[in-house]
C-alpha positions as CSV (number, residue, x, y, z in Angstrom):
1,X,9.2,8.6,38.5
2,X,7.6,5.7,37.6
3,X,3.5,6.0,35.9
4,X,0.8,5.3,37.8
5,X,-2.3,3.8,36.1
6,X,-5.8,5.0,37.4
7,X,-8.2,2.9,35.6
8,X,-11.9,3.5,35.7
9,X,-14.8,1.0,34.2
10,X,-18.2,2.6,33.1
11,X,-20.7,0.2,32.9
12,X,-24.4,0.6,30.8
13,X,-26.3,2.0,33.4
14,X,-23.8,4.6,34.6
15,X,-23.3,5.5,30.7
16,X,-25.7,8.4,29.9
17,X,-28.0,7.5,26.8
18,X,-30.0,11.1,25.8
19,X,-31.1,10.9,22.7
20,X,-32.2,14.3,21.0
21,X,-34.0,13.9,17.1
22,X,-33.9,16.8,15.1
23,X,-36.4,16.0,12.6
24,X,-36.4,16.4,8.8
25,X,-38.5,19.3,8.4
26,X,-35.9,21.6,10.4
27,X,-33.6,20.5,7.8
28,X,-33.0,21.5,3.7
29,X,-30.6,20.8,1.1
30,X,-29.8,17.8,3.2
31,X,-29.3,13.9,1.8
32,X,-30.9,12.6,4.9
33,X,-33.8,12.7,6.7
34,X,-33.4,13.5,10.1
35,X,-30.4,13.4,13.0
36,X,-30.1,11.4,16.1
37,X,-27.7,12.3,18.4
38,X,-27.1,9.7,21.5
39,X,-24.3,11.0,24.4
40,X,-22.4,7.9,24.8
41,X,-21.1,9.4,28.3
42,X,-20.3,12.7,30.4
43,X,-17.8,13.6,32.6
44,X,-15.5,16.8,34.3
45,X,-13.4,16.3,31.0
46,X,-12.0,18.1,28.2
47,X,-11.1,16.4,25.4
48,X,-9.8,17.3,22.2
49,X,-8.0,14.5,20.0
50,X,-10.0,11.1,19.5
51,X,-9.5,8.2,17.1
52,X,-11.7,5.8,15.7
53,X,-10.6,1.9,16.4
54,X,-12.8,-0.3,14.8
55,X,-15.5,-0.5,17.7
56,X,-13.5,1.5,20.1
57,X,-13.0,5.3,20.1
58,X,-9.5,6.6,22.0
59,X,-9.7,10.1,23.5
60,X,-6.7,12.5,24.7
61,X,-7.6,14.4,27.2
62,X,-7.0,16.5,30.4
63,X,-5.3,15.8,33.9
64,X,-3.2,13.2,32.3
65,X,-6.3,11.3,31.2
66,X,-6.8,9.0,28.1
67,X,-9.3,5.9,27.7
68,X,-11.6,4.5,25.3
69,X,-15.1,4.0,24.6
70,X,-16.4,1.0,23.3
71,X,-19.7,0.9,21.2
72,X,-20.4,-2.7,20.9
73,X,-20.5,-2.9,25.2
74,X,-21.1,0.9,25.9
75,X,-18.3,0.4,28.2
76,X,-15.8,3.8,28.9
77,X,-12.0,2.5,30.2
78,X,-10.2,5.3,31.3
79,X,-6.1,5.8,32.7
80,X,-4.8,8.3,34.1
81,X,-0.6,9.0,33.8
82,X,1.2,11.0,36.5
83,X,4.6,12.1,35.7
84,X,6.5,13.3,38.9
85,X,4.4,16.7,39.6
86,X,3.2,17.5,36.3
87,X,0.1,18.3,35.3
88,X,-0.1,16.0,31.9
89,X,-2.5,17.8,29.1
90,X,-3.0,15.8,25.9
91,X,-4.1,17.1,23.1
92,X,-3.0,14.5,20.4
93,X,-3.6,11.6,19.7
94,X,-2.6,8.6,16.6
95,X,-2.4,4.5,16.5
96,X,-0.9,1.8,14.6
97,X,-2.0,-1.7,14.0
98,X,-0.7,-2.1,17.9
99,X,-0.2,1.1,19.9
100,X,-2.0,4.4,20.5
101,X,0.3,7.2,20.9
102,X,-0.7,10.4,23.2
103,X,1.2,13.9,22.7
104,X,1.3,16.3,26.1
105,X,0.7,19.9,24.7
106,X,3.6,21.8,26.6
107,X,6.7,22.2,28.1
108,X,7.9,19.2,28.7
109,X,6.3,17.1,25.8
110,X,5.9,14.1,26.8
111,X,5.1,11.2,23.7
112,X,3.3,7.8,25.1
113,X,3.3,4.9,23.3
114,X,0.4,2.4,24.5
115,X,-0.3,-0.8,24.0
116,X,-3.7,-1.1,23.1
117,X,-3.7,-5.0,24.5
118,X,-1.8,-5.0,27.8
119,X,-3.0,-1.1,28.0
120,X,0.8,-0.4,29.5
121,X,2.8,2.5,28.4
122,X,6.3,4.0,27.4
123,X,8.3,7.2,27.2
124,X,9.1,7.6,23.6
125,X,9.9,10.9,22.9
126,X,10.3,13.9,25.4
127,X,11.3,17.4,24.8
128,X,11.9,20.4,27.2
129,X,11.8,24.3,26.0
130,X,10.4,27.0,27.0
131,X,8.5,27.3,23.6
132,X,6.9,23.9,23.0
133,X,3.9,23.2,22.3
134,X,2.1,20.7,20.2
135,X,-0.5,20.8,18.6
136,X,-1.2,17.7,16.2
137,X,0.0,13.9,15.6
138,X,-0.8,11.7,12.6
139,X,0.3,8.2,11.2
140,X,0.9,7.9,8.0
141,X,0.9,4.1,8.2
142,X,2.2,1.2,10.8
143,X,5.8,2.6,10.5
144,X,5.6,6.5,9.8
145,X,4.3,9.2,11.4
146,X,4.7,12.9,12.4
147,X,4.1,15.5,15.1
148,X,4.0,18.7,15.0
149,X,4.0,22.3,17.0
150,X,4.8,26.1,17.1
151,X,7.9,27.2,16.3
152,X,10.6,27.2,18.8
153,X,13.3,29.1,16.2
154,X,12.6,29.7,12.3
155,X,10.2,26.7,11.4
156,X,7.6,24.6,12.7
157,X,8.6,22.1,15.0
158,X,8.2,18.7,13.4
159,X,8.8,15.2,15.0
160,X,8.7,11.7,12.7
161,X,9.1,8.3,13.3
162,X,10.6,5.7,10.4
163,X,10.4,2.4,13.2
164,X,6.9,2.2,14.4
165,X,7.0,5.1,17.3
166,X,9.5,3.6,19.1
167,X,11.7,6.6,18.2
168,X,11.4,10.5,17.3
169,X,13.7,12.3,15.4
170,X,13.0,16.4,15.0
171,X,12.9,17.7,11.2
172,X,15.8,20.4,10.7
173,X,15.2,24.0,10.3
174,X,17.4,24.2,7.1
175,X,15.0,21.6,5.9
176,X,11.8,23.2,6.5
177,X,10.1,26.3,5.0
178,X,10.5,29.5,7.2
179,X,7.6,30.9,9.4
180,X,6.7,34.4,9.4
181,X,6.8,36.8,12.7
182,X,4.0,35.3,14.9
183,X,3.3,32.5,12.9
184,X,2.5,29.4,15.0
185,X,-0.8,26.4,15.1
186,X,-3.7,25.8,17.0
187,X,-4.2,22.5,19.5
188,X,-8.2,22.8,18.5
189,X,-8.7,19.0,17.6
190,X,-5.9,17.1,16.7
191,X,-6.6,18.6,12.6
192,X,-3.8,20.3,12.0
193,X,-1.9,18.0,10.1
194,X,-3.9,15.9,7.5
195,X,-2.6,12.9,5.7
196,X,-3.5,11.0,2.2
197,X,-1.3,8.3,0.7
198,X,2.3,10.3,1.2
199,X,0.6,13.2,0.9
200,X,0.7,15.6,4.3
201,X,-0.8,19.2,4.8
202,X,-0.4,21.2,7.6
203,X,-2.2,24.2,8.4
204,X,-0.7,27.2,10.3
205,X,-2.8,30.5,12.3
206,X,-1.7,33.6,14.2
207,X,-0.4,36.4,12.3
208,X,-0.2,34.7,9.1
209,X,-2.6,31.4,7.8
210,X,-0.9,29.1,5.5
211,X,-0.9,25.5,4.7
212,X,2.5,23.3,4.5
213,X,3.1,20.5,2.2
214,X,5.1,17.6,1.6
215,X,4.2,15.0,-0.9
216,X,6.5,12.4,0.4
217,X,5.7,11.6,4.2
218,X,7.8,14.8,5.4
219,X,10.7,14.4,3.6
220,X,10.7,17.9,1.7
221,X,8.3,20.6,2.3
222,X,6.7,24.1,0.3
223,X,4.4,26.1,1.9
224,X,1.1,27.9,0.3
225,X,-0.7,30.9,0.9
226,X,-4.3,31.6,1.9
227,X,-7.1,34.2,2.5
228,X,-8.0,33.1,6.0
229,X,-8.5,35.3,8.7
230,X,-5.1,36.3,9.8
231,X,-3.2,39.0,11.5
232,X,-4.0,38.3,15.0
233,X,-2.6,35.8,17.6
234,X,-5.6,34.0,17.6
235,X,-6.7,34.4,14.0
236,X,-6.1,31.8,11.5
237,X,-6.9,28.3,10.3
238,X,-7.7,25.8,13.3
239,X,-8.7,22.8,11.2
240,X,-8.2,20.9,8.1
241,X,-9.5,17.8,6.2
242,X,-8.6,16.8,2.6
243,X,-10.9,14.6,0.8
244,X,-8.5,13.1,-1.4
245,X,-4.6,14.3,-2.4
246,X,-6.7,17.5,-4.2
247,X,-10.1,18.2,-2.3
248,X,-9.5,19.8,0.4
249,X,-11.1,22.4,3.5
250,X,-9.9,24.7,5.9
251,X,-12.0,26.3,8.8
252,X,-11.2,28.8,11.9
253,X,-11.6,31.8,12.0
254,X,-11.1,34.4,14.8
255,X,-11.2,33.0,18.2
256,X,-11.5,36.5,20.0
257,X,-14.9,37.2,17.9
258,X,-16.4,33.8,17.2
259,X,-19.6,35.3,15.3
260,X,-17.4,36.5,13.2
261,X,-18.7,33.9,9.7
262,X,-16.3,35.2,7.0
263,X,-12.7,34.7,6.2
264,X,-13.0,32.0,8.6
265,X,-13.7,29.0,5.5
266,X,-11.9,28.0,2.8
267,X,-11.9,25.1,-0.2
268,X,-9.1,23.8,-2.5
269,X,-9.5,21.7,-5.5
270,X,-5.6,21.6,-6.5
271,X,-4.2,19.5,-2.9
272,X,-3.5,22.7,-1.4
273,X,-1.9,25.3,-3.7
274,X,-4.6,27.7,-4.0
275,X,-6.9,28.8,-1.9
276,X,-11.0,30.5,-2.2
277,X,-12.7,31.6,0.5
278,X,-16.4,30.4,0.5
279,X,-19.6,30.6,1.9
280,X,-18.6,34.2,3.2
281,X,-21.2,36.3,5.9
282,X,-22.9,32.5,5.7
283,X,-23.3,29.7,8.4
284,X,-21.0,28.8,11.1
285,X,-18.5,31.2,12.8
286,X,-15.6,30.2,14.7
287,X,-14.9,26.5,13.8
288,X,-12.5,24.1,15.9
289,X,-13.4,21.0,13.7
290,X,-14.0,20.0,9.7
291,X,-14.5,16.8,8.5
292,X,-15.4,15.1,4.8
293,X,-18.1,12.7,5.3
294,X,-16.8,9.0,3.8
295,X,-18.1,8.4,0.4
296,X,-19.6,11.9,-0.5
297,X,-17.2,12.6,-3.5
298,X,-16.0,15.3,-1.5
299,X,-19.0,17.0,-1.3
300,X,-20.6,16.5,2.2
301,X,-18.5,18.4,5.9
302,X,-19.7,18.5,9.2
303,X,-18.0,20.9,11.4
304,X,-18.5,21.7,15.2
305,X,-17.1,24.7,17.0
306,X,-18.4,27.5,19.0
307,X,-21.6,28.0,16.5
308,X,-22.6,24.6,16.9
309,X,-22.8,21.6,14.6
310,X,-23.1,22.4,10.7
311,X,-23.7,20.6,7.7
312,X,-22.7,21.2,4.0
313,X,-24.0,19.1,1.1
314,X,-22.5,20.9,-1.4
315,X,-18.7,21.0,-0.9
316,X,-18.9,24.2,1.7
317,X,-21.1,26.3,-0.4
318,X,-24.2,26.5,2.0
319,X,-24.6,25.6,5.4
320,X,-27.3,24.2,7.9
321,X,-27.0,23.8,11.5
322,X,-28.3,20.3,12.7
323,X,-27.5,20.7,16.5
324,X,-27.1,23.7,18.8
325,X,-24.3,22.4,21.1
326,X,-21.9,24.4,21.5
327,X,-19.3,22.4,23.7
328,X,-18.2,19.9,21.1
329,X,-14.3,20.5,20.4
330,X,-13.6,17.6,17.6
331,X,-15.6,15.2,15.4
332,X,-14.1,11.8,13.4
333,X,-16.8,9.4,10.8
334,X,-16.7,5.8,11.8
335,X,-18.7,5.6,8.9
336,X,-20.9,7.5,6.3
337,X,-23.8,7.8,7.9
338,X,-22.2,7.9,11.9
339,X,-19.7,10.2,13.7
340,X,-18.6,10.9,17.5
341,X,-17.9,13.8,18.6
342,X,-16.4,15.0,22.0
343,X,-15.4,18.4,23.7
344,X,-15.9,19.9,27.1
345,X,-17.1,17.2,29.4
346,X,-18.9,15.0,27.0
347,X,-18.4,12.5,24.4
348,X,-21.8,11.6,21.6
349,X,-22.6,9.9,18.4
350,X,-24.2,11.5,15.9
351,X,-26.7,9.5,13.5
352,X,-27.5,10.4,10.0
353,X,-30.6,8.8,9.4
């Protein structure tokens, strides 16, 4: 059936502004001096994957739903895609130089490429099985990228592209590392697989929690170990970030007790082969989101999640909340000092001042 496009234009005074300060002397071990955080709009939403695009931001989202959000105009474009009867959840979300591509969770997956010009769209990839579901998309550059979900047989199931995303090919079990009995991923916040240079980690949950890796954009894989939370179906590691191709941080936890503040965080300092739990019985709980603050030699993470929003200035080893909010699902930098975060029916930037 062919897509139908629902487009909806937000204009400033429809665009909700609250801005909420939480003042320096709430704060310690911090490098700044206080946080402003500024909803840049709200909505009946849930959205989980978003991408930073110069002065745009792209969001995944719900009920077929993607748009964008620009900063410069404080304008929020949104589509909606309909796809005979299905109801169209998107939880991924990557670009080129040209073209955003959105990832439908499960069964059928459904891969859009968009032009982010002419805003029109394209079947790229599709897959039908009883057992799919996806759970994260990255780019490694204009021409590369990668998918990935839970297992359908023996191995994860992983997607790439070698022509821009105007194709898909599926990675073969034989060339893939195994997965354990009820090993699968989490579709938290599009941070399941992280990417520097050629270098690609992706991090696994369920009954076991380890971290794949390929140092040459997916071509050949080994798998590491680590001391998460694991055991459970919804125990594990739900996000990653690297710093570089050897800092690295994983976050989760367990889902069904999200108080629950150790075993749920761990660092590397050798790209992924070994693993130390940190900060244990300390900060956050259940985490859905970690990210490295740009330029902070691999020292400074924000994370959002279930606790609310933390902050680390010392590479995970101590923790500070800076806002209480709950709702927030996942959380990119545009730059050092500003991120956005979105989750259940909102989308904010938050200001380090």
């Amino acid at each position: 059936m062919k897509n139908i496009f629902l487009m909806l234009l937000v204009l400033n005074g429809f665009v909700s502004c609250k801005t909420s300060v939480y003042k320096s002397e709430k704060l310690h071990n911090v490098s700044f001096q206080s946080v402003e955080i500024d909803t840049l709009f709200q909505d009946q939403i849930s959205i989980r994957a978003i991408q930073i695009d110069k002065n745009k931001i792209w969001y995944a989202a719900d009920k077929g739903r993607y748009g964008l959000y620009n900063l410069d105009t404080n304008q929020k474009i949104e589509h909606k895609i309909t796809k005979d009867s299905l109801i169209l959840d998107f939880r991924s979300i990557a670009q080129t130089a040209n073209h955003i591509f959105i990832l439908n969770v499960a069964n059928p997956a459904v891969l859009y490429q968009i032009s982010k010009e002419e805003k029109d769209s394209q079947i790229v990839y599709q897959e039908s099985h009883e057992k799919v579901f996806y759970d994260s998309m990255q780019f490694w550059d204009d021409t590369e990228g990668i998918a990935m979900g839970d297992p359908i047989a023996d191995c994860l199931n992983i997607i790439t592209t070698r022509d821009g995303g105007r194709s898909w090919n599926k990675i073969p079990c034989d060339k893939l590392p195994k997965v354990m009995q009820g090993e699968a991923a989490f579709a938290a916040s599009n941070t399941n697989i992280v990417i520097k240079g050629n270098n690609t980690w992706i991090v696994s949950g369920g009954k076991k929690a380890r971290v794949f890796y390929s140092p040459d954009k997916g071509k050949s894989w080994t798998v590491f170990e680590t001391p998460m939370a694991q055991g459970k179906a919804m125990t594990g590691i739900f996000t990653a970030d690297f710093y570089d191709a050897k800092i690295g941080f994983v976050a989760g936890g367990d889902y069904e007790d999200q108080n629950q503040n150790f075993s749920n965080k761990a660092r590397t300092a050798d790209g992924g082969k070994t693993w130390g739990l940190i900060a244990e019985n300390q900060g956050f709980g259940y985490a859905s989101c970690v990210q490295y603050i740009p330029e902070s030699n691999g020292k400074k993470l924000v994370t959002v999640g279930t606790s609310g929003v933390y902050y680390s200035s010392d590479g995970g080893e101590s923790w500070q909340q800076i806002a209480k909010d709950k709702s927030l699902i996942t959380l990119r930098f545009i730059d050092k000092k500003t991120a956005v975060a979105a989750g259940k029916n909102k989308m904010i930037r938050i200001n380090f001042k």
